[in-house]
Gaussian input, Z-matrix of N, CA and C with variables (Angstrom, degrees):
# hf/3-21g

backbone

0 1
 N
 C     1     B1
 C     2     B2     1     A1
 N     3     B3     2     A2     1     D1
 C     4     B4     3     A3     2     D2
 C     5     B5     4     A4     3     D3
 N     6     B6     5     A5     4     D4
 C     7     B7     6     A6     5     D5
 C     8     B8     7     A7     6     D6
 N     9     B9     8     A8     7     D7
 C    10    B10     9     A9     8     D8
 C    11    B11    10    A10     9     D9
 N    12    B12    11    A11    10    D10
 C    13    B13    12    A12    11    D11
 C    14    B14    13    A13    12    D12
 N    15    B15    14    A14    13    D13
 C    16    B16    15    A15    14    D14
 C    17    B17    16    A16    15    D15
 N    18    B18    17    A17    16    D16
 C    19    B19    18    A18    17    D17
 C    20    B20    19    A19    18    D18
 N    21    B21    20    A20    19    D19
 C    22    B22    21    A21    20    D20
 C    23    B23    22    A22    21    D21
 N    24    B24    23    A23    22    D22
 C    25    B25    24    A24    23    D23
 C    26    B26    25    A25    24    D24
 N    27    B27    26    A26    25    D25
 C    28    B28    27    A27    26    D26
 C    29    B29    28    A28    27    D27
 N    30    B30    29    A29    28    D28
 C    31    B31    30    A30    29    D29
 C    32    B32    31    A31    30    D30
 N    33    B33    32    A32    31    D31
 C    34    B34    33    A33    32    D32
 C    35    B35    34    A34    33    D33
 N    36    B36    35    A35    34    D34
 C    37    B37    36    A36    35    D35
 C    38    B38    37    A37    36    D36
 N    39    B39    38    A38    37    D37
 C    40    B40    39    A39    38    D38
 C    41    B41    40    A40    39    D39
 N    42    B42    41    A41    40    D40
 C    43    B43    42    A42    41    D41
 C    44    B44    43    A43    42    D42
 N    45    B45    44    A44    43    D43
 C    46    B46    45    A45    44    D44
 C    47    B47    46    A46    45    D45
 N    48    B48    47    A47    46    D46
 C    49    B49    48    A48    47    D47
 C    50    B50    49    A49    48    D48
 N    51    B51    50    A50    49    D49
 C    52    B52    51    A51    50    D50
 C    53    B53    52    A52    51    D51
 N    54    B54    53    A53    52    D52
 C    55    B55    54    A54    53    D53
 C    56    B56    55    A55    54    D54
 N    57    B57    56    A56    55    D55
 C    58    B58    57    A57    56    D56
 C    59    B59    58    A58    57    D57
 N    60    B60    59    A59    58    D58
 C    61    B61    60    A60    59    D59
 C    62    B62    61    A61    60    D60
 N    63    B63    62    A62    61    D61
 C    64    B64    63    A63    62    D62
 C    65    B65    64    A64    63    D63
 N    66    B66    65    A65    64    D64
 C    67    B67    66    A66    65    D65
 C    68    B68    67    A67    66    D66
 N    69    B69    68    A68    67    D67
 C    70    B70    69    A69    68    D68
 C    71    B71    70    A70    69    D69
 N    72    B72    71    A71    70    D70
 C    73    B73    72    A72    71    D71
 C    74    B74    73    A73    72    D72
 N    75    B75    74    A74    73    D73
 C    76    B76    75    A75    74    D74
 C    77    B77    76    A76    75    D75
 N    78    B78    77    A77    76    D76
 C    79    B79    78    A78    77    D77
 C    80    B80    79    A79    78    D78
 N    81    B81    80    A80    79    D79
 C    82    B82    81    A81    80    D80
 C    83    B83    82    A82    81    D81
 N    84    B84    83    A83    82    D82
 C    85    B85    84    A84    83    D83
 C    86    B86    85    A85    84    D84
 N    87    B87    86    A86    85    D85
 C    88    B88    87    A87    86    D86
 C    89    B89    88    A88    87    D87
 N    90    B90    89    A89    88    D88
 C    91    B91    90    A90    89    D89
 C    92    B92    91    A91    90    D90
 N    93    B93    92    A92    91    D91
 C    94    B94    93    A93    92    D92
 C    95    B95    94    A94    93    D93
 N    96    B96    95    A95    94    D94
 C    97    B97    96    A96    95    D95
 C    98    B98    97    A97    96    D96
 N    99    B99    98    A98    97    D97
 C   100   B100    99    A99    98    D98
 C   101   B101   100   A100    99    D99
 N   102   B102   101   A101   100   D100
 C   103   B103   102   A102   101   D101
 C   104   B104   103   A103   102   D102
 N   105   B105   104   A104   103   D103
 C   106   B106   105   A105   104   D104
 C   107   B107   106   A106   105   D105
 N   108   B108   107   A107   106   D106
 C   109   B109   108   A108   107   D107
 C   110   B110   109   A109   108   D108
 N   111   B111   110   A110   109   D109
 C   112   B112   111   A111   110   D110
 C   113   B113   112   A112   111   D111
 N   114   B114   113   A113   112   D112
 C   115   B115   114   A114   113   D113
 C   116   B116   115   A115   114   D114
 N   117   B117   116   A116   115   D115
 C   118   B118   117   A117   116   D116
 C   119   B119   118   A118   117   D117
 N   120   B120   119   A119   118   D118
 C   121   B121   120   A120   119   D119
 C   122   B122   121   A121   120   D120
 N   123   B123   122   A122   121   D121
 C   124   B124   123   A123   122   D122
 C   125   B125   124   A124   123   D123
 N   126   B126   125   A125   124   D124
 C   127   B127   126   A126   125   D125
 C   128   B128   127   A127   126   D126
 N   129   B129   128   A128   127   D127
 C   130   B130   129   A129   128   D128
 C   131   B131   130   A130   129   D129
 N   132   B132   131   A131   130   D130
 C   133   B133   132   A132   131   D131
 C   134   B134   133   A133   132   D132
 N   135   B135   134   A134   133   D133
 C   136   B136   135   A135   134   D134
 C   137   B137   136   A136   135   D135
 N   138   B138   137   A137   136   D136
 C   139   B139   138   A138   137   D137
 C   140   B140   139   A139   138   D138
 N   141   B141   140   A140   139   D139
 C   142   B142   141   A141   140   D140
 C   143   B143   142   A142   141   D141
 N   144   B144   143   A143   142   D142
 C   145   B145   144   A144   143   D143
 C   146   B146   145   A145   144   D144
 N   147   B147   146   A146   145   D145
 C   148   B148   147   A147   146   D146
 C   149   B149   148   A148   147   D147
 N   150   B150   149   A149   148   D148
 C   151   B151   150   A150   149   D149
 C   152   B152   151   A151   150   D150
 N   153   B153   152   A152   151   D151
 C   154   B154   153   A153   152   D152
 C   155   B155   154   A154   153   D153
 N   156   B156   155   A155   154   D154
 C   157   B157   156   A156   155   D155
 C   158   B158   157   A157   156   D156
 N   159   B159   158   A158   157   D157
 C   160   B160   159   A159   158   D158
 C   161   B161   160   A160   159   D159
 N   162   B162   161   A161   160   D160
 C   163   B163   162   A162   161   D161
 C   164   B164   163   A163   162   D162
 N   165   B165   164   A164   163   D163
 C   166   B166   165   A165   164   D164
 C   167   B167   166   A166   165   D165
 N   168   B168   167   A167   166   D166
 C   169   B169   168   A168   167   D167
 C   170   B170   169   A169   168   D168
 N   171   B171   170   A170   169   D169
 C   172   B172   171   A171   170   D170
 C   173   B173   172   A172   171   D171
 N   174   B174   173   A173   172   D172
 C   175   B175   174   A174   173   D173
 C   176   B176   175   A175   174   D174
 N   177   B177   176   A176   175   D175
 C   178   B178   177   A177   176   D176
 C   179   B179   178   A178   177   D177
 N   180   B180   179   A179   178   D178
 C   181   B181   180   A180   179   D179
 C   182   B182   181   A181   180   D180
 N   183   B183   182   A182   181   D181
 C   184   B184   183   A183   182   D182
 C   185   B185   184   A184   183   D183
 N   186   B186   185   A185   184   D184
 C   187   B187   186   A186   185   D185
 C   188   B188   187   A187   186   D186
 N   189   B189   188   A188   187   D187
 C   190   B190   189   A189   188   D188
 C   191   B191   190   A190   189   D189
 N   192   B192   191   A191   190   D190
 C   193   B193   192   A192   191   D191
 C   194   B194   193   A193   192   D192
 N   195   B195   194   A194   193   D193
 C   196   B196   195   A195   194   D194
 C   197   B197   196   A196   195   D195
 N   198   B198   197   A197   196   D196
 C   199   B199   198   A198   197   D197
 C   200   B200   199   A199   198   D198
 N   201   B201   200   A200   199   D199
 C   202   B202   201   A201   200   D200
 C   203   B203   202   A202   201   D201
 N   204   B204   203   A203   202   D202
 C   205   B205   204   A204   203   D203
 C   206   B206   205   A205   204   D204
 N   207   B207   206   A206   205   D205
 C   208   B208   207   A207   206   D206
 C   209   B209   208   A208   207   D207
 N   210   B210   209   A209   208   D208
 C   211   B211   210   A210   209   D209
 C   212   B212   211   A211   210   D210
 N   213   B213   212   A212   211   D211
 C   214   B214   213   A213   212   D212
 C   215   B215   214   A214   213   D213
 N   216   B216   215   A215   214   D214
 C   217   B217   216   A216   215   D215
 C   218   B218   217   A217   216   D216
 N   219   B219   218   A218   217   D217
 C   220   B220   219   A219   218   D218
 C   221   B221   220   A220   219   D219
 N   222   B222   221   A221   220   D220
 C   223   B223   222   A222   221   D221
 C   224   B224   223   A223   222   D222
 N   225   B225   224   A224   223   D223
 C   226   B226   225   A225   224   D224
 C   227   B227   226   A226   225   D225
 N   228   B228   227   A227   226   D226
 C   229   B229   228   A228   227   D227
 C   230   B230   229   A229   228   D228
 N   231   B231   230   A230   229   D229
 C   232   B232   231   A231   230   D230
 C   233   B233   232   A232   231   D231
 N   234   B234   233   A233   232   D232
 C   235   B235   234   A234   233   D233
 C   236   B236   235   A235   234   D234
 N   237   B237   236   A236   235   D235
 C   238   B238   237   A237   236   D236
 C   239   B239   238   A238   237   D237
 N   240   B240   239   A239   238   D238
 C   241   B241   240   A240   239   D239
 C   242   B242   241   A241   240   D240
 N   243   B243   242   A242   241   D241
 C   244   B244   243   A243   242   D242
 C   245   B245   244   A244   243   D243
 N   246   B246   245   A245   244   D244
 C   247   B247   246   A246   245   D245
 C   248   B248   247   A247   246   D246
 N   249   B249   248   A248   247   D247
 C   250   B250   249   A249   248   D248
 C   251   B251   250   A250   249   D249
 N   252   B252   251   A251   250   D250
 C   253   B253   252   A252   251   D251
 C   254   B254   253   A253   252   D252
 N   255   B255   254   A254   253   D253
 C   256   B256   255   A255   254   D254
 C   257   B257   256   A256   255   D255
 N   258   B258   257   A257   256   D256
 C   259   B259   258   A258   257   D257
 C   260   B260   259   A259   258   D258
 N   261   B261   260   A260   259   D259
 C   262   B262   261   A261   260   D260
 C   263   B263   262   A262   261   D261
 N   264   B264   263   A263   262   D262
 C   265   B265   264   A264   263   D263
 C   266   B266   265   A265   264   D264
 N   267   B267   266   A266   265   D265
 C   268   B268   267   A267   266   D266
 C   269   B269   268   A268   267   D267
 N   270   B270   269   A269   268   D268
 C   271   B271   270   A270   269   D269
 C   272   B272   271   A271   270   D270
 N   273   B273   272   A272   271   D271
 C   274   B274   273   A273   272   D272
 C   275   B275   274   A274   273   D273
 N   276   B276   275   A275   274   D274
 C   277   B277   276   A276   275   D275
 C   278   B278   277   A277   276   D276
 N   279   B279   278   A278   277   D277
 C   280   B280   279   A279   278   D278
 C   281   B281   280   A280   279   D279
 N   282   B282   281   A281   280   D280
 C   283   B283   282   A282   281   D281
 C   284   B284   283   A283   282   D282
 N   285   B285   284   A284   283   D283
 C   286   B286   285   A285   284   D284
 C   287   B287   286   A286   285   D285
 N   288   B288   287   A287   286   D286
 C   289   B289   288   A288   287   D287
 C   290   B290   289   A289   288   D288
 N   291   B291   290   A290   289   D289
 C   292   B292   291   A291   290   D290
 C   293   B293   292   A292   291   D291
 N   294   B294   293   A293   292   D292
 C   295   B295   294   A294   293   D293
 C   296   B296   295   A295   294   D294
 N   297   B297   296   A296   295   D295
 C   298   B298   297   A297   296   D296
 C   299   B299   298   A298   297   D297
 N   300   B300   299   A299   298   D298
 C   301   B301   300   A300   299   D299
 C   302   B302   301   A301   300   D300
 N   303   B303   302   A302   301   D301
 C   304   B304   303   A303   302   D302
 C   305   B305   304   A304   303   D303
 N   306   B306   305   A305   304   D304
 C   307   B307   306   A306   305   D305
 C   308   B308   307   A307   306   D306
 N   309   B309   308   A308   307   D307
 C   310   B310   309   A309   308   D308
 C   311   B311   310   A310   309   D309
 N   312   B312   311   A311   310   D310
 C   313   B313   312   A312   311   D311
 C   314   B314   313   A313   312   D312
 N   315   B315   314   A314   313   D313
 C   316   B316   315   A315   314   D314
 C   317   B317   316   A316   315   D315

   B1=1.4495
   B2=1.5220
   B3=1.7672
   B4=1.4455
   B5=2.0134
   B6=1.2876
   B7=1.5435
   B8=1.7685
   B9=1.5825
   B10=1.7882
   B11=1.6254
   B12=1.2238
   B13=1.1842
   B14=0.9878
   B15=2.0821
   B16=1.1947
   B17=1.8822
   B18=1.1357
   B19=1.8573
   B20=1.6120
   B21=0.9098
   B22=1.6808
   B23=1.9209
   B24=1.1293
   B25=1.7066
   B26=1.0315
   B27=1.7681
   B28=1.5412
   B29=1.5060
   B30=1.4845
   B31=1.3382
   B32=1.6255
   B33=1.4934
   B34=1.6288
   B35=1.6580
   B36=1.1217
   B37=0.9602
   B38=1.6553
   B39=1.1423
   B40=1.7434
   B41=1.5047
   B42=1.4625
   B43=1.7444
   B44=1.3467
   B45=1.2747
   B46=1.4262
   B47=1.6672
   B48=1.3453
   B49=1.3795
   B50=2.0443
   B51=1.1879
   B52=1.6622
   B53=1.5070
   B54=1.3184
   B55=1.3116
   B56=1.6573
   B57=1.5440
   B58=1.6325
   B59=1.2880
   B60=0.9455
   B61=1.4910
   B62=1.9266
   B63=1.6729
   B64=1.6643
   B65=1.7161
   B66=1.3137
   B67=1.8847
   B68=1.4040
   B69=1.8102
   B70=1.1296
   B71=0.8708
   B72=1.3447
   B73=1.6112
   B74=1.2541
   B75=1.1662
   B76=1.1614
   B77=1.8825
   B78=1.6005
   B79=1.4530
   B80=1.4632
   B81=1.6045
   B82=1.6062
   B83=1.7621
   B84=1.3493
   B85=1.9736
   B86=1.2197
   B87=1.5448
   B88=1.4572
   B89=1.3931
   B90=1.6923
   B91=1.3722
   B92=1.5766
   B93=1.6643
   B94=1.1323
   B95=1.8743
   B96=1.7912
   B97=1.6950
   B98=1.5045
   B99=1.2286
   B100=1.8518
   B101=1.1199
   B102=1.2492
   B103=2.3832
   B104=1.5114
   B105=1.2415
   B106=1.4761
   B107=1.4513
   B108=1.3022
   B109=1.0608
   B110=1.6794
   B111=1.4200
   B112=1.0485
   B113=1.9587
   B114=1.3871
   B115=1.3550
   B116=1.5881
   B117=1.5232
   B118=1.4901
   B119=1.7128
   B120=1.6000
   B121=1.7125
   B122=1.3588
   B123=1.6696
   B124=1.5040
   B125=1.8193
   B126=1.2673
   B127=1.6248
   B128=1.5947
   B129=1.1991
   B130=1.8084
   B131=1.4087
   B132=1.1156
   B133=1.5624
   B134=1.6757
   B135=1.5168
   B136=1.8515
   B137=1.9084
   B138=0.5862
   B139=1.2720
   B140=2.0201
   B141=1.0907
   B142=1.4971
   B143=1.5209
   B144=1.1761
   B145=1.4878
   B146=1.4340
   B147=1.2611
   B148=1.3127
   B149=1.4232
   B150=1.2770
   B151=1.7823
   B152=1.1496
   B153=1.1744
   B154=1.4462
   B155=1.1094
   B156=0.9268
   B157=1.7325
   B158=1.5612
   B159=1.4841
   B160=1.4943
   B161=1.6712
   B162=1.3414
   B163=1.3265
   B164=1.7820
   B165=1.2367
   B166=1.2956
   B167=1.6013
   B168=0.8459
   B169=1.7444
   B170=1.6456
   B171=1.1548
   B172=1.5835
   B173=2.0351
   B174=0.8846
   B175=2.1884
   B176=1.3613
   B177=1.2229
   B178=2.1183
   B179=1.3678
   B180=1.5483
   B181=1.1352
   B182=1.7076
   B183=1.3178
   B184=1.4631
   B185=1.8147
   B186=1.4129
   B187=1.7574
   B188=1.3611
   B189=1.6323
   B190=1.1228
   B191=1.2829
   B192=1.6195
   B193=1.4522
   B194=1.4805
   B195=1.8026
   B196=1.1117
   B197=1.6544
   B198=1.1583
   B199=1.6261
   B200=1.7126
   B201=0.8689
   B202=2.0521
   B203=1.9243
   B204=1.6236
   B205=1.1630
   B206=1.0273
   B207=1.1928
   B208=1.5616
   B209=1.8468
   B210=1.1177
   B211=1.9631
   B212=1.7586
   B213=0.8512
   B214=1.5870
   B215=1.3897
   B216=0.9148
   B217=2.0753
   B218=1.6426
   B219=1.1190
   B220=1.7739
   B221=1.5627
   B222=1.2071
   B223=0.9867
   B224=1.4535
   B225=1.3648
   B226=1.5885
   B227=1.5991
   B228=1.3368
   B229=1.6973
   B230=2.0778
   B231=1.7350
   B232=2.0484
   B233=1.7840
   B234=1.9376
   B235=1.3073
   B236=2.0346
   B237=1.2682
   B238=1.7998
   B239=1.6766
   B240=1.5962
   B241=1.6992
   B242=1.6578
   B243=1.3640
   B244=1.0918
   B245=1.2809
   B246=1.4279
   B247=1.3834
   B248=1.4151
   B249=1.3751
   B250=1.4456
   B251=1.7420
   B252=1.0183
   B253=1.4327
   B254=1.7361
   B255=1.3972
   B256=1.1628
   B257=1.6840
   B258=0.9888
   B259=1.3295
   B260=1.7593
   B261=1.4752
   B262=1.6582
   B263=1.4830
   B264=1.2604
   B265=1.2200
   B266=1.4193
   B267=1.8205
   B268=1.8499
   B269=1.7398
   B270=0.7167
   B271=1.7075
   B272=1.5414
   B273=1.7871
   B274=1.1033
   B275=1.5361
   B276=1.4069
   B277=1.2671
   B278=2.1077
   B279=1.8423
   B280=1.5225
   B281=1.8111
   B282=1.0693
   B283=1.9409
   B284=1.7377
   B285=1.2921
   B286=1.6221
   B287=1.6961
   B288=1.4841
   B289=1.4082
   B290=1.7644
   B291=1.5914
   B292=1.5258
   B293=1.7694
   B294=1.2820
   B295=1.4347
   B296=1.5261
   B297=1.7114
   B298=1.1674
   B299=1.8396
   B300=1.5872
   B301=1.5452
   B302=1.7766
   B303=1.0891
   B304=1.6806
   B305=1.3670
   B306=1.7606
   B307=1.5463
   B308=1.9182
   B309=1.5170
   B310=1.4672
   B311=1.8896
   B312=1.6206
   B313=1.4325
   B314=1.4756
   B315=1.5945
   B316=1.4756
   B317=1.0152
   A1=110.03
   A2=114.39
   A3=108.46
   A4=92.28
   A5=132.32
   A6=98.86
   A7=115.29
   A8=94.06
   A9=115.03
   A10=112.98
   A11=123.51
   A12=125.07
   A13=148.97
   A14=86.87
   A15=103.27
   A16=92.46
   A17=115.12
   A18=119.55
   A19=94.66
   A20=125.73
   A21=139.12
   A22=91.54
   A23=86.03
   A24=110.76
   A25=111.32
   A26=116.64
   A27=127.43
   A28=90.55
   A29=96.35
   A30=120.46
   A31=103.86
   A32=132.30
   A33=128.74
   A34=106.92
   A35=131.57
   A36=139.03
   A37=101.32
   A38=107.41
   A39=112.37
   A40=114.32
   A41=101.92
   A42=92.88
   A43=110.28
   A44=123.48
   A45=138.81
   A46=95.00
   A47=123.53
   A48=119.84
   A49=118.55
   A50=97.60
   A51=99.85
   A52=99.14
   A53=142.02
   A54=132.71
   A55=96.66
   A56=119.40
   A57=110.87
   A58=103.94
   A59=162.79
   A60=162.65
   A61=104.07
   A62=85.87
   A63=102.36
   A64=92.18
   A65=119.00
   A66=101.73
   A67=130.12
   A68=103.54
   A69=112.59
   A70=148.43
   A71=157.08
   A72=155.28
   A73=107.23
   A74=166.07
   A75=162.05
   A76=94.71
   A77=102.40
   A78=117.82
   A79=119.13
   A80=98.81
   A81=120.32
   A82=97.51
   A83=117.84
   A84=122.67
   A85=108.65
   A86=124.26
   A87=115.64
   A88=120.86
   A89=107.17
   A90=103.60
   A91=109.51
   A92=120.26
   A93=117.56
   A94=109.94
   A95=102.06
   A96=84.71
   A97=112.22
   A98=121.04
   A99=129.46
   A100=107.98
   A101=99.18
   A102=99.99
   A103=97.49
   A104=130.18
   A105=123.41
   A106=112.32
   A107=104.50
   A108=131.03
   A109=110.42
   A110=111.51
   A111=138.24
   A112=114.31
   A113=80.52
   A114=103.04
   A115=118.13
   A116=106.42
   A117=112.52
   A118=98.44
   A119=91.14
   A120=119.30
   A121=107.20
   A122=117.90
   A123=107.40
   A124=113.89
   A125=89.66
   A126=88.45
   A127=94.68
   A128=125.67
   A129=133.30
   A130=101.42
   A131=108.72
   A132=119.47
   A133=99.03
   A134=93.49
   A135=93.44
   A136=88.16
   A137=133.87
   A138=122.64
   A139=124.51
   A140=148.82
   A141=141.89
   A142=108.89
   A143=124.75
   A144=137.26
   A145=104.16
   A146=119.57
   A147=124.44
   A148=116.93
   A149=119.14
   A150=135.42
   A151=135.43
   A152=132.83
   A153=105.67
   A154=152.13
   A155=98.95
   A156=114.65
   A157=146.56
   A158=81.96
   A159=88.79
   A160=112.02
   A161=115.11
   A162=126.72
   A163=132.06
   A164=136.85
   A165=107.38
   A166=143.39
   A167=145.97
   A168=146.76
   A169=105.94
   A170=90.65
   A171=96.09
   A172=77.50
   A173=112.09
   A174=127.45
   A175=85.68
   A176=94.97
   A177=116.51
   A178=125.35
   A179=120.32
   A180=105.64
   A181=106.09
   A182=117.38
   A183=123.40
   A184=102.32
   A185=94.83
   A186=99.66
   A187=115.29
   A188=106.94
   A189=86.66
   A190=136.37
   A191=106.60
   A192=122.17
   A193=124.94
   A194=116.98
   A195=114.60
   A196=106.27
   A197=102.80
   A198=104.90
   A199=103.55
   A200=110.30
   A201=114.50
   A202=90.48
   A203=114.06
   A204=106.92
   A205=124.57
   A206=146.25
   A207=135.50
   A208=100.57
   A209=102.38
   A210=120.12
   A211=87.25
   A212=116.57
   A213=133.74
   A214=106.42
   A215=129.28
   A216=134.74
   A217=87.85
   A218=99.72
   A219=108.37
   A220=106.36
   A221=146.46
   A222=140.28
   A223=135.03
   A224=124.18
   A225=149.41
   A226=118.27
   A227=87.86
   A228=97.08
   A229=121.66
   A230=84.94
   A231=109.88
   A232=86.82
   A233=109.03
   A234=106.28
   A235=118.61
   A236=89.33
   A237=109.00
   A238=92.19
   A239=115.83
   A240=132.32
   A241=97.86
   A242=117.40
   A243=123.01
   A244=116.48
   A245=132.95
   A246=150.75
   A247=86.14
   A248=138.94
   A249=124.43
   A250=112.87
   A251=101.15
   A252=112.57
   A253=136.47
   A254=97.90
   A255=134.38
   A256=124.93
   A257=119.58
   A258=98.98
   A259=140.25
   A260=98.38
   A261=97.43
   A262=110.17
   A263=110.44
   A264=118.54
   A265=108.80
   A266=105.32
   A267=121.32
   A268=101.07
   A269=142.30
   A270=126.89
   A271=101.87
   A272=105.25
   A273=78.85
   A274=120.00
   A275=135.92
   A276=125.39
   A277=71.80
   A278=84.93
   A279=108.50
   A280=99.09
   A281=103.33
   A282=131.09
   A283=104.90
   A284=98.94
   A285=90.16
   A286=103.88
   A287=106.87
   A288=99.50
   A289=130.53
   A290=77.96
   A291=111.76
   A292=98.39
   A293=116.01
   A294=92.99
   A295=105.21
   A296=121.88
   A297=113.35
   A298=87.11
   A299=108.53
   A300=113.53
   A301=81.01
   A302=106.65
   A303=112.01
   A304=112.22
   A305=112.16
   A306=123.69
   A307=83.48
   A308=102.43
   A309=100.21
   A310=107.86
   A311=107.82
   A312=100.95
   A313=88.71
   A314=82.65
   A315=118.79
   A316=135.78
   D1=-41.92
   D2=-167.18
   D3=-70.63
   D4=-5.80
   D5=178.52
   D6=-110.90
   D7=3.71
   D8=152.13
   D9=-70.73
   D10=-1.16
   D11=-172.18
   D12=-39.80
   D13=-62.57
   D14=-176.94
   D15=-143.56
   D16=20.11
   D17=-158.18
   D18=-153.15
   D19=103.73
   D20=154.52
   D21=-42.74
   D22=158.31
   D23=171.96
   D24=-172.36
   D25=169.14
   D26=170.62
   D27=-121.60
   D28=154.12
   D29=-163.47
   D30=-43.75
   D31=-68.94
   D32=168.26
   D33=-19.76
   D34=-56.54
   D35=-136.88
   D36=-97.58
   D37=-37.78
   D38=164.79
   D39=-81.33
   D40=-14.14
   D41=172.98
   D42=-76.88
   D43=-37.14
   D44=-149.09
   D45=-101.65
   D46=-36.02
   D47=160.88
   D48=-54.37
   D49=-48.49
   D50=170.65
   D51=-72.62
   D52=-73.09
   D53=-145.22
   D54=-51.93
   D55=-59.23
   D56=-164.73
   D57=-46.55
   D58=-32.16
   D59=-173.24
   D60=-37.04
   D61=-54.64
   D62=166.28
   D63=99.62
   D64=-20.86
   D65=168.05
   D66=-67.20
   D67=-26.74
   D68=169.18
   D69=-121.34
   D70=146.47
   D71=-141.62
   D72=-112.98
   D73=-38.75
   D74=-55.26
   D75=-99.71
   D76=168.55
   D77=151.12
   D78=-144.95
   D79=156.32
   D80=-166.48
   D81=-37.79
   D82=-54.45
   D83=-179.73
   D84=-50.60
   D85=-20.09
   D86=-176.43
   D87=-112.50
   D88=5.41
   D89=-177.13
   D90=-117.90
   D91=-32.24
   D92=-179.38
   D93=-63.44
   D94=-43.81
   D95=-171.04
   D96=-52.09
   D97=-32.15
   D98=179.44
   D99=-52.08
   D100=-31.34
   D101=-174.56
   D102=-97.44
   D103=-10.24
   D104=164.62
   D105=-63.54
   D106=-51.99
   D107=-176.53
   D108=-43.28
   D109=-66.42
   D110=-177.71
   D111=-35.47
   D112=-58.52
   D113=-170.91
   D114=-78.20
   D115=-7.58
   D116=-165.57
   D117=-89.92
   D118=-27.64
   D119=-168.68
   D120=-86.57
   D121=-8.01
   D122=173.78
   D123=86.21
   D124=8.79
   D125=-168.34
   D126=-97.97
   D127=-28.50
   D128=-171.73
   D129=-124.57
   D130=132.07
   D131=163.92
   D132=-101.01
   D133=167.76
   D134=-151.99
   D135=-129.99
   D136=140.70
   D137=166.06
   D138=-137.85
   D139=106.53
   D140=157.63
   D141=-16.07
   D142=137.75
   D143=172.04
   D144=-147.18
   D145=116.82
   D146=148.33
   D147=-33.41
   D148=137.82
   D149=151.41
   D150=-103.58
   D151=103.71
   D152=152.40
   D153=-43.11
   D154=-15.44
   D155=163.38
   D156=-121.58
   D157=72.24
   D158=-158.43
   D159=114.43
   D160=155.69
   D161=164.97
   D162=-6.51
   D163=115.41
   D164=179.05
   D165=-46.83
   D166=131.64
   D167=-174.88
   D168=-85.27
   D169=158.13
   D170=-167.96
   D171=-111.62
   D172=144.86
   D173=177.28
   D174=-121.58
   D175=115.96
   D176=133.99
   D177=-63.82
   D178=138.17
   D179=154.22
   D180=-163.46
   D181=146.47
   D182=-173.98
   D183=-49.96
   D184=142.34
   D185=156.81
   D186=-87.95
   D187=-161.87
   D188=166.90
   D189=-87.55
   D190=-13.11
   D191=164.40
   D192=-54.58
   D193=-28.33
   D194=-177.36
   D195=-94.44
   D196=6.28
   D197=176.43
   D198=-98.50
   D199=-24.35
   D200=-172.75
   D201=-75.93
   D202=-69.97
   D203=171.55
   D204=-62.89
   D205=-3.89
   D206=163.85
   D207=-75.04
   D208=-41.95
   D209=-179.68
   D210=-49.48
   D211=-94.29
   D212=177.50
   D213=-25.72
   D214=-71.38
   D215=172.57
   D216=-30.48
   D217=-84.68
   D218=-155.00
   D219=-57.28
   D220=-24.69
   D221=146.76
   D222=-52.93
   D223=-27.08
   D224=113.76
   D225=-11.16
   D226=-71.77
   D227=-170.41
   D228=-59.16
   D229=-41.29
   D230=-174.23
   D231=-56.75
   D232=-56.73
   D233=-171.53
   D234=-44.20
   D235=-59.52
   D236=-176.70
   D237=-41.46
   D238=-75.00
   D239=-174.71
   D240=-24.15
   D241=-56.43
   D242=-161.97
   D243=-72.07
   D244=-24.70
   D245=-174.03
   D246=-88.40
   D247=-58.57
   D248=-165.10
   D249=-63.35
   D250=-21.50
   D251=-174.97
   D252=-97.43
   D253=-8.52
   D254=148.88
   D255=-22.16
   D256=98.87
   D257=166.05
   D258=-90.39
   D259=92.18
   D260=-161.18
   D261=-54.16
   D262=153.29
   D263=164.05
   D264=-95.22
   D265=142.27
   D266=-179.43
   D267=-71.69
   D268=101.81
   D269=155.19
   D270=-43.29
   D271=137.73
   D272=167.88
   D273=-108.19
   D274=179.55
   D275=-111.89
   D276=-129.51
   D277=121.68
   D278=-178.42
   D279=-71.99
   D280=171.33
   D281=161.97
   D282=-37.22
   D283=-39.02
   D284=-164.88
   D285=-100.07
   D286=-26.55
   D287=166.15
   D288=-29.08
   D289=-65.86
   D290=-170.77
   D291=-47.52
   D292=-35.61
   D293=-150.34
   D294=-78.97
   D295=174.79
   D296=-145.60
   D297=-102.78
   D298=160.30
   D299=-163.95
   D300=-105.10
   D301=120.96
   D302=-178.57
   D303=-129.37
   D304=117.51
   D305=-141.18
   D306=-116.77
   D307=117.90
   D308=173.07
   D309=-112.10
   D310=130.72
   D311=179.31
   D312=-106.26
   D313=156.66
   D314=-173.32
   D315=151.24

């Protein structure tokens, strides 16, 4: 979604936009059902475009709905990033901590 953002694409062109990055691998089976998806959900509008080169392409691109929830996700995500990255502090561990929790059946 974040490279539907602000740049329409056709599916080749969003694969090959994520893969150069080099973190990700993707394939054509794993990216179009997501933009089906997308678009069924109102989040991508889909549109036919003529080519010159070759066959027409179908371009993705966020609505405005898929731009509010993408806004919302990633504001989600910075929060989560930030909790993982956190450096908790140990309390350290009182008299009663320490003592041992000893479970008798019977």
């Amino acid at each position: 979604m974040g490279v539907l953002y602000h740049e329409r694409h056709y599916g080749y062109s969003l694969i090959r936009v994520l893969s150069d990055t080099g973190s990700i691998s993707l394939k054509e089976g794993t990216v179009y059902p997501i933009l089906a998806r997308l678009d069924r959900d109102g989040l991508v509008r889909a549109e036919w475009v003529e080519s010159d080169q070759g066959p027409p392409r179908k371009y993705y691109a966020l609505t405005s709905s898929g731009r509010q929830l993408f806004d919302e996700l990633n504001q989600e995500f910075d929060l989560l990033v930030s909790l993982v990255q956190q450096k908790w502090k140990v309390p350290e561990e009182s008299e009663h901590a320490r003592k041992k929790l000893v479970v008798r059946k019977g």
